[in-house]
Backbone as a ProteinNet text record, in pm:
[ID]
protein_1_A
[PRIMARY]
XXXXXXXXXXXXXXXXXXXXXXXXXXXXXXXXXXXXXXXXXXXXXXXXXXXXXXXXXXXXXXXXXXXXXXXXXXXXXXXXXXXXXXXXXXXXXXXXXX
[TERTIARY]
10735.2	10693.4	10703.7	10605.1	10618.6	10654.3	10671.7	10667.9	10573.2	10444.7	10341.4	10260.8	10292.8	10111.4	10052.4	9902.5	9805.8	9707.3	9609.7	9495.1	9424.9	9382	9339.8	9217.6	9091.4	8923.2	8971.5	8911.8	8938.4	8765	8753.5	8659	8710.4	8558.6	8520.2	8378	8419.5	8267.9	8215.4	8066.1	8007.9	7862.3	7859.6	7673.3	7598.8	7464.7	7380.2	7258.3	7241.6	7126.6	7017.1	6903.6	6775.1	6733.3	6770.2	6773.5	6869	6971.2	7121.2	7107.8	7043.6	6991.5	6905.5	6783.2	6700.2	6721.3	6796.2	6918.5	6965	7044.5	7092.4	7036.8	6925.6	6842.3	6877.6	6875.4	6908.8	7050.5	7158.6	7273.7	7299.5	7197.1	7210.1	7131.1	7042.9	6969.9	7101.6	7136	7233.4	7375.3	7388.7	7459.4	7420.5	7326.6	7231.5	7247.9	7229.5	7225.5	7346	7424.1	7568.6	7637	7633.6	7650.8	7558.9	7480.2	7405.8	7475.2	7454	7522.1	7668.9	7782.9	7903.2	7870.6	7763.2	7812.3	7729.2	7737.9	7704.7	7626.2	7578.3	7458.8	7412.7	7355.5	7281.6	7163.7	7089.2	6939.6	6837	6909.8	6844.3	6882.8	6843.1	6815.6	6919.3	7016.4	7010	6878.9	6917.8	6805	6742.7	6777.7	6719.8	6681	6580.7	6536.8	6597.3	6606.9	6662.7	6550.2	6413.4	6306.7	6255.3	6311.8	6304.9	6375.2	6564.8	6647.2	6637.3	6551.2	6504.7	6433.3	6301.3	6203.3	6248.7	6358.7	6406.7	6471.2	6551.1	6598.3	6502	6395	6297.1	6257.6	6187.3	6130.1	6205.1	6291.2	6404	6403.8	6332.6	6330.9	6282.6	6180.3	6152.2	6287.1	6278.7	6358.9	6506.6	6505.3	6659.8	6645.8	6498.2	6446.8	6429.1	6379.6	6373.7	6524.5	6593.5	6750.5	6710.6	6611.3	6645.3	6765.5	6790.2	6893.1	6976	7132.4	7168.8	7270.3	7293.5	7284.7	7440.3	7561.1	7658.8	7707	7775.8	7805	7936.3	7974.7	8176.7	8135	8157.8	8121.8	8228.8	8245.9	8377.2	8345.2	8328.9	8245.9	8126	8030.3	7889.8	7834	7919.8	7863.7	7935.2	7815.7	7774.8	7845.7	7965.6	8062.4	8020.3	7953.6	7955.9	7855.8	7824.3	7725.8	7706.6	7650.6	7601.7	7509.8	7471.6	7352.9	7367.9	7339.7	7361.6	7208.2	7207.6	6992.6	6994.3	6943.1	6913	6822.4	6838.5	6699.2	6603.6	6491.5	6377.3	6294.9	6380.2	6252.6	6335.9	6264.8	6289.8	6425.6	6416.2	6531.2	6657.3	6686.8	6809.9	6841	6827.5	6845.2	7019.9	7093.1	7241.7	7285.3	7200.1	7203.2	7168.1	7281.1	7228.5	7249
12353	12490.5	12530.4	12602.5	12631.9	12825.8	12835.3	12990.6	13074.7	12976.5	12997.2	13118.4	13188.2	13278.7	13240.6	13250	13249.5	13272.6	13228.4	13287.4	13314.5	13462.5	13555.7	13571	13656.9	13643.8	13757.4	13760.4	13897.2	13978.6	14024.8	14070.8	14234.8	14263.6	14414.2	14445.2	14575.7	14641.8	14777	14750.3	14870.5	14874.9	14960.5	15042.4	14974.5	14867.7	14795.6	14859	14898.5	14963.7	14871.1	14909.2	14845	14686.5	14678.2	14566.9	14422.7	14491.5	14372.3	14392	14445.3	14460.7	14364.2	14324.9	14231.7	14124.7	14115.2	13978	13941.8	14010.7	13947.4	13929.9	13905.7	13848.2	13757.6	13660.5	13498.9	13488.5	13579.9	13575.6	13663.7	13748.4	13853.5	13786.8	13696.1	13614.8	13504.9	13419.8	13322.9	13437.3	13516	13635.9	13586.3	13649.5	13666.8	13532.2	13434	13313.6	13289.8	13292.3	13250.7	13330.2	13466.4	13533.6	13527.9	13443	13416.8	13324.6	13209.5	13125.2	13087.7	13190.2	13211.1	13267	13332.7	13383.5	13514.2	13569.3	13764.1	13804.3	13929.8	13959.8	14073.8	14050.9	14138.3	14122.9	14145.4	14124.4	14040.7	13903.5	13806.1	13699.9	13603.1	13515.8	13345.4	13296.4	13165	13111.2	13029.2	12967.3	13025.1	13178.2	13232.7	13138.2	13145.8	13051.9	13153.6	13108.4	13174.8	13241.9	13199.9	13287.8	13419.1	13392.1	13488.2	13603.1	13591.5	13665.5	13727.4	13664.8	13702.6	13808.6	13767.6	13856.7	14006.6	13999.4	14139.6	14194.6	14117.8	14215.9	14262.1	14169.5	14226.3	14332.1	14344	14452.1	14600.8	14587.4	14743.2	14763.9	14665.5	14705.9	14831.5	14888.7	15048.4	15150.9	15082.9	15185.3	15219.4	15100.4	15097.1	15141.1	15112.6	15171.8	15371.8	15398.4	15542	15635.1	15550.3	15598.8	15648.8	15590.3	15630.8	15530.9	15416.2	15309.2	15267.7	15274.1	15250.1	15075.7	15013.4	14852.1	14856.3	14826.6	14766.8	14690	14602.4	14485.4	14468.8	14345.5	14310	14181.6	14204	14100.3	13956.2	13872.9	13758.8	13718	13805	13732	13807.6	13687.7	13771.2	13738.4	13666.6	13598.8	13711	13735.3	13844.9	13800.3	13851.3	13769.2	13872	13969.3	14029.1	14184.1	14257.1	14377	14469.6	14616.6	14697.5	14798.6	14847	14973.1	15067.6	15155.8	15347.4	15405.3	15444.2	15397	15591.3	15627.5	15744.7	15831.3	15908.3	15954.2	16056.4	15999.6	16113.5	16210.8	16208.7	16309.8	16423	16575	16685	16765.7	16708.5	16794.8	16713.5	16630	16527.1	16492.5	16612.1	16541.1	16515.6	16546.1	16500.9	16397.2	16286.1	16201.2	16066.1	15965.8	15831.4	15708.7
10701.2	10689.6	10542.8	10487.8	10314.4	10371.5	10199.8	10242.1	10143.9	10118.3	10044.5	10125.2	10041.6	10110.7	10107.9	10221.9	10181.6	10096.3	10035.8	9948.9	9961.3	9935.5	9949.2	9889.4	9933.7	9865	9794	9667	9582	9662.3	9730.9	9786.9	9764.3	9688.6	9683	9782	9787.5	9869.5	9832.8	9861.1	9706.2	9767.1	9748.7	9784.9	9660.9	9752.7	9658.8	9603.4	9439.7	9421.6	9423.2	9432.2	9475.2	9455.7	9275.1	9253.7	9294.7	9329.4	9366.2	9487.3	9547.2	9712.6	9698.1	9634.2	9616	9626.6	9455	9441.1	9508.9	9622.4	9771.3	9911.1	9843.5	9964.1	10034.5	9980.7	10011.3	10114.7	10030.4	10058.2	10198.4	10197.1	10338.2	10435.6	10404	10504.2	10589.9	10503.5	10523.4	10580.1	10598	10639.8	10793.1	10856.4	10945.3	11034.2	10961.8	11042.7	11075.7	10998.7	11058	11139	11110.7	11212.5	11367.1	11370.6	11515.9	11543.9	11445.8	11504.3	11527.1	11497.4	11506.6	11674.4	11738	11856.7	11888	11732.1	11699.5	11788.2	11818.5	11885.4	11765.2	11691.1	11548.2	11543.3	11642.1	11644.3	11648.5	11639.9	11646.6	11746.5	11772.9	11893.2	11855.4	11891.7	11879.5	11785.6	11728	11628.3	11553.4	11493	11369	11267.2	11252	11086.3	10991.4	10851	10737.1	10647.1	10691.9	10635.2	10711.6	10847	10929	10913.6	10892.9	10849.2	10695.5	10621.6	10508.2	10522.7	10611.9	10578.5	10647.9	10796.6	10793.5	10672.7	10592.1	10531.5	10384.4	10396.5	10232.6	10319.8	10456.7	10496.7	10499.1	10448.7	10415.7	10233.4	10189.3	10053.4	10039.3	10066.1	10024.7	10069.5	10181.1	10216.5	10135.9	10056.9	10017.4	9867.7	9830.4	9680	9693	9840.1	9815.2	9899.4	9917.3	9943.9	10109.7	10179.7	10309.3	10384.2	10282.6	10388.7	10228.5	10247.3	10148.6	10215.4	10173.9	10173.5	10108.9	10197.6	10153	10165.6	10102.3	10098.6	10042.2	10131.5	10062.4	9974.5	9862.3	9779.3	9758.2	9743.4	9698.1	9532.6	9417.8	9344.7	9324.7	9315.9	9331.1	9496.4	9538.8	9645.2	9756.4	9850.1	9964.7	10132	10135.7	10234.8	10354.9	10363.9	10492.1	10425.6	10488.3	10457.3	10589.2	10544.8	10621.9	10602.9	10709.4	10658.4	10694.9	10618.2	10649.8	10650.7	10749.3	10806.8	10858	10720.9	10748.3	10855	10936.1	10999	10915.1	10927.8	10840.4	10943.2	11065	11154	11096.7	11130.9	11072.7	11114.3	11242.7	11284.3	11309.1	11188.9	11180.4	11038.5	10916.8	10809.1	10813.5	10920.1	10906.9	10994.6	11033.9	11115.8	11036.8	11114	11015.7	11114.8
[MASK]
++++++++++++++++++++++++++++++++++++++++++++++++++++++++++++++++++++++++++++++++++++++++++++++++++

């Protein structure tokens, strides 16, 4: 038995502006897959491809460029260990709903 701690991810988490939302494409795709294939139920099916999980998350690019969905993410690094979305509603009678 040691009486070593464990080591620990220096992991921060931070609202991604448009461009580092971009930049983490790749990394929010590969997000996606592993979380299916760990078990998850996040929208996708056993056997997500990684261009598939991609292309949901490029398809929120506007949205994340005109602040209707703001994109956070727990970073380790630069590298994207887990994320979430704050998915605004735009109908009229919900601007306090997300």
């Amino acid at each position: 038995m040691t009486d070593e701690a464990p080591a620990r991810a220096n992991v921060t988490i931070r609202a991604l502006d448009h461009g580092e939302y971009e930049a983490a494409l790749a990394d929010l795709a590969t997000l996606i897959v592993d979380a299916v294939d760990g078990g998850a139920g996040v929208n996708f099916l056993t056997g997500v491809r990684l261009e598939d999980a991609q292309a949901w998350w490029q398809e929120r690019l506007g949205e994340v460029e005109d602040g209707t969905i703001t994109a956070f993410a727990a970073l380790d690094g630069d590298r994207v260990v887990g994320s979430t979305l704050l998915m605004r509603s735009r109908n009229p009678n919900s601007p306090h709903r997300a």
